[in-house]
C-alpha positions in Angstrom: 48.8 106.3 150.8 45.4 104.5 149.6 46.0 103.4 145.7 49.6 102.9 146.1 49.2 99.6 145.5 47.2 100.0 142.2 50.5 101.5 140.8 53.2 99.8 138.4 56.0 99.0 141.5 58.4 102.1 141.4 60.8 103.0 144.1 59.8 106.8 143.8 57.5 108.9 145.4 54.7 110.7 143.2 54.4 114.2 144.1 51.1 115.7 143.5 47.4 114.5 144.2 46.0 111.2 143.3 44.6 112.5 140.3 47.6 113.6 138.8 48.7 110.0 137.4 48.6 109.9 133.4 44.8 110.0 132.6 43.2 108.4 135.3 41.0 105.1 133.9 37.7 106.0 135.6 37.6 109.3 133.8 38.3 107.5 130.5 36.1 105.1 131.0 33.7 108.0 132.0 34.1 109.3 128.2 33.4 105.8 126.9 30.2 105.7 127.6 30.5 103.8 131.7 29.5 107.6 133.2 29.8 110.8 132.8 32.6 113.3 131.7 34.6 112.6 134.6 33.1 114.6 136.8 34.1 118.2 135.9 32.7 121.3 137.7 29.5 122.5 135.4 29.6 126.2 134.3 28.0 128.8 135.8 24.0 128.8 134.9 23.9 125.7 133.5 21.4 122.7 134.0 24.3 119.6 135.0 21.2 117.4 135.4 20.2 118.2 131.9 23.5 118.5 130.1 24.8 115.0 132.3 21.4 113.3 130.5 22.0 114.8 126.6 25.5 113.2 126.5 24.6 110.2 128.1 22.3 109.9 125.4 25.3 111.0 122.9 27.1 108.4 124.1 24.2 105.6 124.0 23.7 106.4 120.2 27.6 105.9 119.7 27.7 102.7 121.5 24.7 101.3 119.5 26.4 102.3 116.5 24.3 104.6 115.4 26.9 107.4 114.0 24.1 109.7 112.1 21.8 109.7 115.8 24.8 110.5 117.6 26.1 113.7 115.2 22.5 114.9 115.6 22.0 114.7 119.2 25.9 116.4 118.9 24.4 119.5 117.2 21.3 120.3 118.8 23.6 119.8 122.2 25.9 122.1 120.6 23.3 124.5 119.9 22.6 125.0 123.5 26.0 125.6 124.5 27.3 129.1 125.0 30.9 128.7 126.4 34.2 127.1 124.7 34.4 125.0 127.8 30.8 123.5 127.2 31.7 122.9 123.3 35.2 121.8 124.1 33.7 118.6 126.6 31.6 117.7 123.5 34.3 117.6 121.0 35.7 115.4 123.6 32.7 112.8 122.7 33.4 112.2 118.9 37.2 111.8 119.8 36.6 109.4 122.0 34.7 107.3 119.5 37.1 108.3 116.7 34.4 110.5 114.7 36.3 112.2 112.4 33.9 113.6 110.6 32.0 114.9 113.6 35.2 116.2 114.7 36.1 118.2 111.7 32.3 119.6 111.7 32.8 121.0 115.0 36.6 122.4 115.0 35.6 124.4 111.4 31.7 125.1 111.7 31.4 125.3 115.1 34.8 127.0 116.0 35.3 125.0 118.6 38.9 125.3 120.1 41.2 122.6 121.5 42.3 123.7 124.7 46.2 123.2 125.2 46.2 122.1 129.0 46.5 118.1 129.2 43.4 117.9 131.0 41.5 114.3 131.3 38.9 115.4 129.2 41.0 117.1 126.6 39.4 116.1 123.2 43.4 115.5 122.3 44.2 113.4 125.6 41.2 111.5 124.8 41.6 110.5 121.4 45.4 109.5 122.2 44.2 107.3 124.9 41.6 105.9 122.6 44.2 105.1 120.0 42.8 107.0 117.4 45.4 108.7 115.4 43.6 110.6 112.5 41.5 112.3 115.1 44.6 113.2 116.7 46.2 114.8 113.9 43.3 116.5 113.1 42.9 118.2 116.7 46.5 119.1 116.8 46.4 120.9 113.1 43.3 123.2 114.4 45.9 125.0 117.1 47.1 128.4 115.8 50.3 128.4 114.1 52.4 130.3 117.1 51.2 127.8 119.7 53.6 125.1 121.1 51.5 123.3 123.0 54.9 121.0 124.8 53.1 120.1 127.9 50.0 118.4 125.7 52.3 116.6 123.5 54.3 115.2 126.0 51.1 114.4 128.2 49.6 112.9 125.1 53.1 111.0 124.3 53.2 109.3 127.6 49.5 108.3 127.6 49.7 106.9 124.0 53.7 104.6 125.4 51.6 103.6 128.9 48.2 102.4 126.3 50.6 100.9 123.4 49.2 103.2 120.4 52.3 103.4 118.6 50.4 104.8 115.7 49.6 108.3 118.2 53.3 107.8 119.8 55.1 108.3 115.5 52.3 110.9 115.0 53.7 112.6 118.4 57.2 112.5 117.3 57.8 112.4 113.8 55.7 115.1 113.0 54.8 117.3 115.7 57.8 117.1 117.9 57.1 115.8 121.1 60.3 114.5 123.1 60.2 111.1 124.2 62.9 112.1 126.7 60.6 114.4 128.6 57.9 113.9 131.4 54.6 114.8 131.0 53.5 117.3 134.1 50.9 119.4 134.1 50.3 123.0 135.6 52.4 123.2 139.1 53.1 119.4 139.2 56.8 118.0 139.5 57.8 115.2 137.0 57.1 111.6 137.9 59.2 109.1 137.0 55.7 106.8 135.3 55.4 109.9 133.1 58.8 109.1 131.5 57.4 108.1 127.9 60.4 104.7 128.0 59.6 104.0 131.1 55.7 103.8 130.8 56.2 101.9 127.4 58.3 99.4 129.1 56.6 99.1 132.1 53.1 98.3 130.0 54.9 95.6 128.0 54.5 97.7 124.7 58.0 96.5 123.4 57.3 98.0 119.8 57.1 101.5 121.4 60.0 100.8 123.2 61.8 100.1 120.7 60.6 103.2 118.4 61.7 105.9 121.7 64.6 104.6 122.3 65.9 104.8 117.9 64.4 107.9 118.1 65.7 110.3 121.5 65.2 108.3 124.5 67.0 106.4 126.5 67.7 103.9 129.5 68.1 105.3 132.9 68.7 103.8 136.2 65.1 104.2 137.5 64.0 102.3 134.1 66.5 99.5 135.1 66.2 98.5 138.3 62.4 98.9 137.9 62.3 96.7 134.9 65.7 94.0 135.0 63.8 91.8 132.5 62.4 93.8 130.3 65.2 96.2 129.4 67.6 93.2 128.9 65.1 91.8 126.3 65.3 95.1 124.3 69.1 95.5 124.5 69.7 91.6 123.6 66.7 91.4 121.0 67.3 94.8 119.2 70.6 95.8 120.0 72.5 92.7 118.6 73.7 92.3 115.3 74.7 88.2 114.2 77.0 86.9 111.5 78.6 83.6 111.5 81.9 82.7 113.3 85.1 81.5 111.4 85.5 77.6 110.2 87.1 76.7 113.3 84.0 77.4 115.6 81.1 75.6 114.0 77.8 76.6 114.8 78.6 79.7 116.9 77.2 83.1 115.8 79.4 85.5 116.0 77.5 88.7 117.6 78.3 92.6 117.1 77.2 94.2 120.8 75.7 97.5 119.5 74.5 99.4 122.6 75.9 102.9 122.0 74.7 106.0 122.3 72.1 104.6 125.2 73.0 106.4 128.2 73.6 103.4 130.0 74.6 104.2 133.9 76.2 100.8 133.5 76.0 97.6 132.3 75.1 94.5 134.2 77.3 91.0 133.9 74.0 89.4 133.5 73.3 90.8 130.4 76.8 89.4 128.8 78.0 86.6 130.5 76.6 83.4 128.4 77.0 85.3 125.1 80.7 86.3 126.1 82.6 83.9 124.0 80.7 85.2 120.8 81.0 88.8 121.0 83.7 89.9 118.2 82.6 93.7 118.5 81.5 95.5 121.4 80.3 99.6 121.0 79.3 100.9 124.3 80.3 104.5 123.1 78.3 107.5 124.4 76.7 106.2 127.7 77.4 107.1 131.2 79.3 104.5 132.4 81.6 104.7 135.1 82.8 101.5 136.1 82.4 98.0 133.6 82.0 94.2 134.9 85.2 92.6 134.8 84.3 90.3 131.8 84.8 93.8 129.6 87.7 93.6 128.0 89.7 91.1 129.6 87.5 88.1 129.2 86.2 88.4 125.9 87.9 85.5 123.9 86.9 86.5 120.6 86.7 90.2 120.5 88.1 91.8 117.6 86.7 95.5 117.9 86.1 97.6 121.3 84.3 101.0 121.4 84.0 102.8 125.2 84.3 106.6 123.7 82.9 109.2 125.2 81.9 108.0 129.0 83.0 108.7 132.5 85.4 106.0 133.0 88.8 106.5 135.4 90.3 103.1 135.0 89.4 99.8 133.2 88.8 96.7 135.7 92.1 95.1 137.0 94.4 92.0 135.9 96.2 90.0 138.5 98.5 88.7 136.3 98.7 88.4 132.5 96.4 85.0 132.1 93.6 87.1 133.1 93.8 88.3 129.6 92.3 86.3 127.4 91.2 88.9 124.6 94.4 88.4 122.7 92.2 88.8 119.4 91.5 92.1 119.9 92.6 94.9 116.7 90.7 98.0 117.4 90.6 99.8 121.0 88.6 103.0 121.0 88.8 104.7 124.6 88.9 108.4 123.9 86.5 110.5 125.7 86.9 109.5 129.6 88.8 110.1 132.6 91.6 108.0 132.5 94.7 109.4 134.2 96.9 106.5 132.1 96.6 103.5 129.8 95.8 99.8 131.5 98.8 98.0 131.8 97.2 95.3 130.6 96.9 96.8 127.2 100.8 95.9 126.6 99.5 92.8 126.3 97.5 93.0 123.2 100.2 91.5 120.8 97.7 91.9 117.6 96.3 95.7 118.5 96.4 97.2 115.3 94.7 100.6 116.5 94.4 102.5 119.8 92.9 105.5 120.0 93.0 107.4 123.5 92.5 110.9 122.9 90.6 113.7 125.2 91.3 112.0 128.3 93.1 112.8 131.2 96.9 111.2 130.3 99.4 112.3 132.5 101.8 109.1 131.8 101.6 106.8 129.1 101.6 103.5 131.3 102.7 103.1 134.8 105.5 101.7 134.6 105.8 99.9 137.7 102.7 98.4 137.4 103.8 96.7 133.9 105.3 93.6 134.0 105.9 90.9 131.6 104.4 92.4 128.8 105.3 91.6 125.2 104.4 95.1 123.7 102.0 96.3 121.3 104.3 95.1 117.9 101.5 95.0 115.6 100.3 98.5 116.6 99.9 100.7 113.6 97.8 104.1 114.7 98.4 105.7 118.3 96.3 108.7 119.2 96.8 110.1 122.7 95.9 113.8 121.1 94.4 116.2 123.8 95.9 115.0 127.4 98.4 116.0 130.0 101.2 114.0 128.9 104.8 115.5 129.3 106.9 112.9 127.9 106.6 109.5 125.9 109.1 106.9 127.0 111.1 105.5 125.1 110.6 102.1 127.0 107.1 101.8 125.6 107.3 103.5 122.3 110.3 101.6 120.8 108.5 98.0 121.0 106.3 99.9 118.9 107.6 98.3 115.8 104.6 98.6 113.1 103.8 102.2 114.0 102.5 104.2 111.0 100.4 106.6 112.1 101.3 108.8 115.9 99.0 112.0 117.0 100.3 113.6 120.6 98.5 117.2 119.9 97.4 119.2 122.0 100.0 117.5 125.2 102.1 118.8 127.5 105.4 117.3 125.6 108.5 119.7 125.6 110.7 117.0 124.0 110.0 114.6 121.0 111.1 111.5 121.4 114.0 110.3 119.6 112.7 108.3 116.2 112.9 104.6 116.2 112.6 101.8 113.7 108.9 101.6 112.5 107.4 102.5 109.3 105.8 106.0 110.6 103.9 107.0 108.2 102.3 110.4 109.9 103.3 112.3 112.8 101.1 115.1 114.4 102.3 116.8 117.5 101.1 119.9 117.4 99.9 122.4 120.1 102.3 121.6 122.1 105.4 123.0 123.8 107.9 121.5 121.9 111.0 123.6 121.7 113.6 121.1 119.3 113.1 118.5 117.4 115.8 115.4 116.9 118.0 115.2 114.1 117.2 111.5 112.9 114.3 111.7 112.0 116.0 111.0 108.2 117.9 107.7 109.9 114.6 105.9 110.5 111.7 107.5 108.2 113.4 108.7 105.4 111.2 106.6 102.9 108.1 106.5 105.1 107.3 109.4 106.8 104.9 111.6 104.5 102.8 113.9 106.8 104.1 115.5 109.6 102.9 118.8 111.7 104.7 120.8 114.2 102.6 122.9 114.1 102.1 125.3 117.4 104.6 124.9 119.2 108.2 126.8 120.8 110.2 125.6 118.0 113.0 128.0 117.2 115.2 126.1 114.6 114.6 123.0 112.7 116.8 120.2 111.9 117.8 120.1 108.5 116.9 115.6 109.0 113.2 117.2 108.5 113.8 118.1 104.9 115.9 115.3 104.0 112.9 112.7 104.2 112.1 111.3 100.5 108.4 111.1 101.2 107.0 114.0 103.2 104.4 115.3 101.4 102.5 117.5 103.8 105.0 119.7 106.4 103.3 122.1 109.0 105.4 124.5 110.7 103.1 127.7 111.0 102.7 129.0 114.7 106.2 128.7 116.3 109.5 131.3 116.2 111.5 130.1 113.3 114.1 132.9 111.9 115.4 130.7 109.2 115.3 127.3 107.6 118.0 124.6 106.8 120.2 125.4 103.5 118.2 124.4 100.5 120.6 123.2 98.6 120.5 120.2 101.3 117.1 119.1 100.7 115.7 115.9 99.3 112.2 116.0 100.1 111.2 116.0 96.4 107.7 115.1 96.5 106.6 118.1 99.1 103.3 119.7 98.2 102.0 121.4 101.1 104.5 123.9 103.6 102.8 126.1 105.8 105.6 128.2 107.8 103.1 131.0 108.4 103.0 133.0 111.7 106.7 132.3 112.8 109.6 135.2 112.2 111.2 134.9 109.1 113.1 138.0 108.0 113.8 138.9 111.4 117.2 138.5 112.9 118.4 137.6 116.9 118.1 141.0 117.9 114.7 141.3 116.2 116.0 143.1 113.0 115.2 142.1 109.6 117.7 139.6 107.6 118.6 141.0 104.4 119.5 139.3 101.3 122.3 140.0 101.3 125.6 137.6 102.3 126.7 139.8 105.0 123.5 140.0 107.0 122.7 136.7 106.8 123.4 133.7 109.5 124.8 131.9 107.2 128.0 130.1 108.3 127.0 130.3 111.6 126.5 127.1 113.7 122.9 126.6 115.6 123.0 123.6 118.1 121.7 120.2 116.7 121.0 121.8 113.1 123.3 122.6 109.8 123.7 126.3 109.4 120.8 128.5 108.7 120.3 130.5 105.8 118.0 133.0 103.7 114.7 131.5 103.3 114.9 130.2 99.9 113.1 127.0 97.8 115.1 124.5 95.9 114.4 124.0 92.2 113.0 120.9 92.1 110.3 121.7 94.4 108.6 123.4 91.2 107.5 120.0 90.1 105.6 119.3 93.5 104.9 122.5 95.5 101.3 123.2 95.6 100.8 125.0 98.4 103.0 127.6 100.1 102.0 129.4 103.5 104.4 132.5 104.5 102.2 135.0 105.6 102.3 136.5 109.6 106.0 137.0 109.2 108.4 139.6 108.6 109.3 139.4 104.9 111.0 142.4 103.3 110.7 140.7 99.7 109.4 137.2 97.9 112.3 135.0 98.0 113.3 135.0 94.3 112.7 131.0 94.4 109.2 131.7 94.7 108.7 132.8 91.4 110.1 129.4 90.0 107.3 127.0 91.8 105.2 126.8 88.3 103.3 123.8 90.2 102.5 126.4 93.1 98.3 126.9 93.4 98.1 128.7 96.8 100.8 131.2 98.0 99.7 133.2 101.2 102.0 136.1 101.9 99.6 138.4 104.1 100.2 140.1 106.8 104.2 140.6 106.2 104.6 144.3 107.2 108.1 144.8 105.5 106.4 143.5 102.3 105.3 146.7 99.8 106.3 144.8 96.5 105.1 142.0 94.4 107.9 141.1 92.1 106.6 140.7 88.0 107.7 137.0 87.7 104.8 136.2 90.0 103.0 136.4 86.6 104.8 133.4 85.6 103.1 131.0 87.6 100.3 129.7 85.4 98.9 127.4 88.0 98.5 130.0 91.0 94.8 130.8 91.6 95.4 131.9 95.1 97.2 135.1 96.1 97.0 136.0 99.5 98.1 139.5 100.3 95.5 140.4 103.0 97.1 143.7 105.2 100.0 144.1 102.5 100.2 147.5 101.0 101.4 146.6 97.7 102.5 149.6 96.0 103.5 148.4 92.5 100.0 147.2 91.8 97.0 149.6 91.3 94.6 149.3 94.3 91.2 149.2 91.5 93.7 145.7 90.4 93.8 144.0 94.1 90.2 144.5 94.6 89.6 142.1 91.2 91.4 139.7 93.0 94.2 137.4 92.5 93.2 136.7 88.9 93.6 140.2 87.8 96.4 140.7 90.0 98.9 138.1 88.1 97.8 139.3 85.1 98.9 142.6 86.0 102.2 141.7 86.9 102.7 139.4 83.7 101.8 142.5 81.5 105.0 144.2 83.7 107.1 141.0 82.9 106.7 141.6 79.6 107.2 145.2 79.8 103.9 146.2 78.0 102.3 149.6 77.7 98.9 150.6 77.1 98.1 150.2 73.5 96.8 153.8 71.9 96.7 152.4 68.1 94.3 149.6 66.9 93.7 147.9 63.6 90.0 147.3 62.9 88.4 145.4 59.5 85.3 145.5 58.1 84.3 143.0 56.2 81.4 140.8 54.4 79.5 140.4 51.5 79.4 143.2 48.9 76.0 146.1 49.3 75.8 145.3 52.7 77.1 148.6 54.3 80.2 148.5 55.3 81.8 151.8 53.4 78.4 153.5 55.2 78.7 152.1 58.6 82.6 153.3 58.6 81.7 157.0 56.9 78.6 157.5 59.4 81.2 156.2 62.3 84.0 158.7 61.7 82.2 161.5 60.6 78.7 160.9 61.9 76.9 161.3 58.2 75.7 159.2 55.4 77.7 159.3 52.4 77.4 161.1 49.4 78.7 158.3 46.6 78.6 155.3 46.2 81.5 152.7 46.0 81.9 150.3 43.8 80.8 146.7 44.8 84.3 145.1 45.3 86.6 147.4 46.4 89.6 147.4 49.5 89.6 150.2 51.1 92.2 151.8 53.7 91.4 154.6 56.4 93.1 156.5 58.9 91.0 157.3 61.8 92.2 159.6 64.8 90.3 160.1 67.7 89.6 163.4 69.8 91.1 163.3 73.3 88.1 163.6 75.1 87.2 166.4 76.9 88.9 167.4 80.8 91.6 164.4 79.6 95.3 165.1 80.6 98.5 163.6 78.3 100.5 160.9 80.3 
């Protein structure tokens, strides 16, 4: 245990020999001139006596200053030396003493190579100790191209954090990739927690380096915080801290934007918050590893306008007793996705200004509990809701009704088998898709007629649709693809005028009950016929006004038998998507009309009214095609074809020597109007159509 002292105070235990610490001082010193190189093992035939007394002598001339006596004494020692390991500990004098010259002169004349094992006497570990960054680049540009030399760099990294060189530590990372979140071990050794680039850097006071690693891959970890308390509250409060000033009605008070994200925190002490708690207005502690929070966070932040605690490992928020525990009645924004939670804090009810909460990828099997909220007043200002990607069955009513400013509500990806009923708010958009939704309520038109604009249902069980869905004025943007849908509401109810986008792909229109396909014809159809909760179903047809606003039309992975005529009358259509409709073998001709389509999808359709050489052109060629069958046309086998220009110029010639392959005899006159017949040979093998 002798040394342990002489250590920066760690709880850990270093694994490996005493000379395994990050480039011992004694050998260091060694290279700068107080002794020898560290004491290395000569090689075999050598005179250590001798070869101890030229470098001394090296290293004399280099102290003295005396750069030219030093590169001479260099060569003639280099000149003696027969092995890379000889040549290699002599490199390791110039980059020591930052000779770049000499150290260039002997990686290119000399061939001496830089060995890649962080050894103490490493000509690379050296100069990085030493500070001396061009010598550094230059050693690490002589490696071959193929060799990653990780161990080095990361050796080298630590050395440069633990001597403050934050010249060596940017040449490390920026350019030649060494990770500031790894340790630097050599050969058979274990990591050591004084190896950690951060913590070395922190640990030596070098608060610039610090700073650098952790804006550029590192970060804090629990050894680095309980080893240094101080120190690592002075970078997050000095760096990590943004100021502005506070409203009129607190004079002189900073208000201060808490940016520790992204950090890795294990967790975050009161200490570090407490007299600065009535300033913070934003607080991001996204992308760490906390688990639990101090109670201050969020409850007892008076002035907090945005909070950020995305993407860590937290099961529940600290507690309330009661609601005057709450004092962050400012707050707007609430950003909590990304954790464990099993269901919202009560104590969020009592956020009467929230604005937006978003609570997605979590672990919600209830909303709230609702035995443990009392008293509350209910999120009334609350305009976007996502609880997207949980476990949640059901939404109460109880909560989501005191929703009153709703706009904006994503459940995907749930559990939820029944939508709630719609209430009065100005809802805005409505995703629930991915989920197992089998109806849908039939008010939807009572409540968010004029609001609601994009809505998707997409992915779910749903069967029939009520005809309220196509009655609001301002959908836009309806997704209905990936459920069981036979038929849609009559479309001669419809209002939703200002509809661009309807995707019902992948669903089973054109298929009856008993699986067979509807025809269009009255008596096949379900028309008449009464569904539960919905008006009765009909042919899937488009009404006429939707040619002013459809852009984009989804029906393919279904079982259509034809285009729905209506189809054809969507001149505002773009995209229509029919693939993958066995039944489907015809394009009709007043496709062509569509000027605006530039996207036909008929991807596994075997279209047999269109010439295959046509589909492969693509969509394009494709319309065009069925607008020349629109209009009935035939190939053309008679042409027109004038000649003209300026008179004696040729023309008479070119047409004799094109019909008959010969020069003419006479000569026409210069202004002259000339008619010809010209009939072509059939070419040879050709058959008459």
């Amino acid at each position: 245990m002798a040394g342990m002292s002489q250590r920066p105070p760690s709880m850990y235990w270093c694994v490996g020999p005493e000379e395994s610490a990050v480039c011992p001082e004694r050998a260091m010193e060694t290279l700068n001139g107080a002794g020898d190189m560290g004491g290395k093992p000569s090689t075999p035939g050598g005179d250590p006596a001798a070869r101890s007394h030229g470098t001394e002598g090296i290293r004399a001339a280099y102290r003295r200053g005396d750069r030219g006596g030093a590169r001479d004494l260099l060569q003639e020692a280099c000149d003696q030396c027969a092995s890379q390991l000889e040549k290699g500990q002599l490199l390791s004098i110039p980059a020591a003493y930052g000779d770049l010259e000499m150290v260039r002169y002997l990686l290119s004349k000399r061939l001496v190579e830089l060995p890649t094992e962080p050894t103490d006497d490493n000509p690379a570990v050296v100069a990085a100790y030493f500070g001396h960054t061009a010598v550094v680049q230059e050693l690490l540009e002589s490696l071959p191209g193929p060799c990653s030399p990780q161990r080095l760099l990361n050796w080298m990294l630590a050395l440069a954090c633990q001597r403050g060189h934050l010249g060596v530590v940017k040449l490390l990372v920026l350019t030649h990739g060494a990770d500031p979140e790894s340790y630097a071990v050599r050969k058979n050794e274990f990591p050591v927690i004084v190896r950690l680039p951060l913590y070395a850097a922190i640990k030596s006071g070098n608060e610039d380096i610090a700073i650098f690693l952790l804006r550029h891959g590192a970060y804090f970890c629990s050894y680095i915080l309980l080893d240094s308390p101080d120190p690592s509250k002075h970078l997050l409060r000095k760096y990590f801290i943004e100021a502005s000033p506070l409203p009129s009605s607190y004079p002189g008070k900073t208000a201060l934007r808490v940016k520790w994200s992204h950090l890795r925190l294990p967790w975050v002490d009161l200490d570090w918050l407490i007299d600065i708690s009535c300033q913070i207005t934003e607080l991001d502690l996204s992308a760490n590893c906390l688990a639990t929070l101090p109670s201050v966070i969020p409850w007892g932040l008076i002035n907090l306008r945005k909070l950020n605690l995305s993407d860590n490992h937290l099961g529940e928020l600290p507690g309330v007793q009661s609601s005057d525990e709450i004092i962050c009645s400012r707050l707007l924004e609430i950003d909590i996705s990304s954790n464990k939670l099993s269901h919202l804090p009560p104590g969020f009810l009592h956020l009467s200004k929230l604005q937006k909460l978003t609570a997605s990828k979590n672990c919600l099997e209830k909303l709230f509990e609702e035995e443990n909220a009392t008293n509350w007043i209910g999120l009334r200002k609350l305009q976007e809701l996502d609880i997207s990607d949980n476990k949640l069955t059901e939404l109460p009513a109880l909560f989501l009704h005191s929703f009153k400013s709703l706009n904006s509500l994503n459940v995907s990806r749930n559990n939820l088998k029944v939508f709630p009923d719609p209430w009065a708010c100005p809802l805005k958009c409505c995703k629930a898709s991915r989920n197992a939704l089998e109806c849908l309520p039939d008010k939807m038109a009572v409540f968010w007629k004029n609001h609601l604009k994009d809505v998707d249902f997409s992915e779910n069980a749903l069967k029939e649709v009520p005809l309220g869905l196509f009655q609001l004025d301002a959908l836009m943007f309806l997704r209905l693809q990936g459920n069981q849908l036979a038929a849609l509401p009559p479309q001669e109810k419809w209002t939703c005028r200002q509809l661009k986008t309807l995707d019902l792909s992948r669903n089973q229109l054109g298929k009856n009950e008993d699986g067979l396909k509807t025809k269009r014809i009255a008596f096949f159809t379900t028309r008449g016929r009464q569904r539960s909760g919905t008006e009765a179903a009909c042919v899937l047809e488009f009404p006429a006004f939707l040619s002013e606003s459809l852009e984009v039309l989804c029906l393919n992975d279904n079982h259509l038998d034809t285009v729905p005529p209506s189809v054809c009358l969507l001149k505002s259509l773009s995209e229509l998507y029919l693939g993958n409709n066995p039944g489907l073998r015809e394009l009709p001709p007043e496709l062509g009309q569509l000027g605006n389509l530039w996207q036909l999808d008929t991807e596994d359709l075997t279209i047999s009214n269109v010439p295959a050489e046509i589909r492969k052109e693509g969509p394009k060629a494709m319309l065009s095609y069925l607008r020349a069958q629109l209009r009935k046309a035939e190939k053309c086998k008679l042409m027109k074809m004038i000649i003209v220009g300026p008179p004696r110029q040729g023309k008479s010639t070119l047409l004799e020597i094109l019909q008959t392959g010969r020069a003419p005899q006479v000569v026409h006159g210069e202004a002259t109007i000339r008619t010809t017949k010209w009939e072509l040979q059939r070419p040879a093998g050709s058959r008459a159509k």
